[in-house]
C-alpha positions, -999 to 999 in steps of 0.1 A, spaced: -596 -394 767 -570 -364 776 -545 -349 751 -519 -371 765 -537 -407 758 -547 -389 723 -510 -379 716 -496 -417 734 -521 -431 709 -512 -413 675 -469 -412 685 -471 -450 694 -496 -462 675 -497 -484 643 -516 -462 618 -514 -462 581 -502 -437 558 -541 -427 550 -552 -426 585 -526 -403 597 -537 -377 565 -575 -383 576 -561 -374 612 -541 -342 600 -572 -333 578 -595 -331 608 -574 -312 626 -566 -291 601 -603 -284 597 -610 -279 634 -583 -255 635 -602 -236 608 -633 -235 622 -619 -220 655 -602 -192 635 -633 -183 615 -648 -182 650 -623 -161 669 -626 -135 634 -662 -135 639 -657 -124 680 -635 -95 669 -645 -62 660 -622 -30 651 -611 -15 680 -611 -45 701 -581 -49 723 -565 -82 722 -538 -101 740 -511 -124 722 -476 -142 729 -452 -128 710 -432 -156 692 -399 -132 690 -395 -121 726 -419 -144 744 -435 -118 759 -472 -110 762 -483 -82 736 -516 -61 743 -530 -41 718 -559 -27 700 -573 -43 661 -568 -26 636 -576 -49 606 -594 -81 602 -587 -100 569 -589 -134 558 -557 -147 574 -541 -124 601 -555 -99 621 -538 -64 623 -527 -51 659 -517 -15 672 -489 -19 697 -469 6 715 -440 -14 695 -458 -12 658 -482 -28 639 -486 -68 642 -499 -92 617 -514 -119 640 -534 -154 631 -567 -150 648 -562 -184 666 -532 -167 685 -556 -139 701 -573 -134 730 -600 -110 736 -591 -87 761 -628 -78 781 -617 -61 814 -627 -23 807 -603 -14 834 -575 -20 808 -558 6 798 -555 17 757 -518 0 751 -514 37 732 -519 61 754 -483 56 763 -479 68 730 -497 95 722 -481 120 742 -471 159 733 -438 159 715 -446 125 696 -439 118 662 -471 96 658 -505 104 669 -532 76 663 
């Protein structure tokens, strides 16, 4: 069964009050699991790709902070407070430290 037949099925189909809650229950469990997951595959340090929700754009940086609910990322454009689920692990070496844009002589911040 695809996403498609799974969402026809729950839009159009006749389900009671307690089976949709069982339904939104399970996936908000799965959806919990896969962020404890993607926590446990970051480290400090790690540079990470997300969407930003704001511009639209794709947002590189590095981590900077890993607690219980977001994850803290070093931009060129400032700190981010991101849920883990909206992260992607960045693995190509040949990517560049989003900061180094940053850091030159004559800046007010040096990380």
């Amino acid at each position: 069964m695809d996403i498609k037949q799974v969402n026809s099925a729950i839009m159009f189909g006749t389900w009671t009050d307690l089976e949709l809650r069982s339904m939104i229950d399970a996936i908000k469990w799965n959806r919990a699991q896969l962020q404890k997951q993607i926590k446990r595959s970051l480290a400090l340090g790690d540079n990470v790709n997300f969407t930003s929700h704001k511009t639209g754009k794709n947002v590189t940086g590095v981590v900077t902070k890993i607690a219980i609910k977001y994850i803290t990322v070093r931009t060129v454009n400032g700190l981010w407070k991101v849920p883990a689920n909206m992260l992607t692990l960045v693995e190509d070496e040949k990517e560049a430290d989003p900061m180094d844009d940053f850091n030159y002589v004559g800046s007010r911040h040096h990380y």
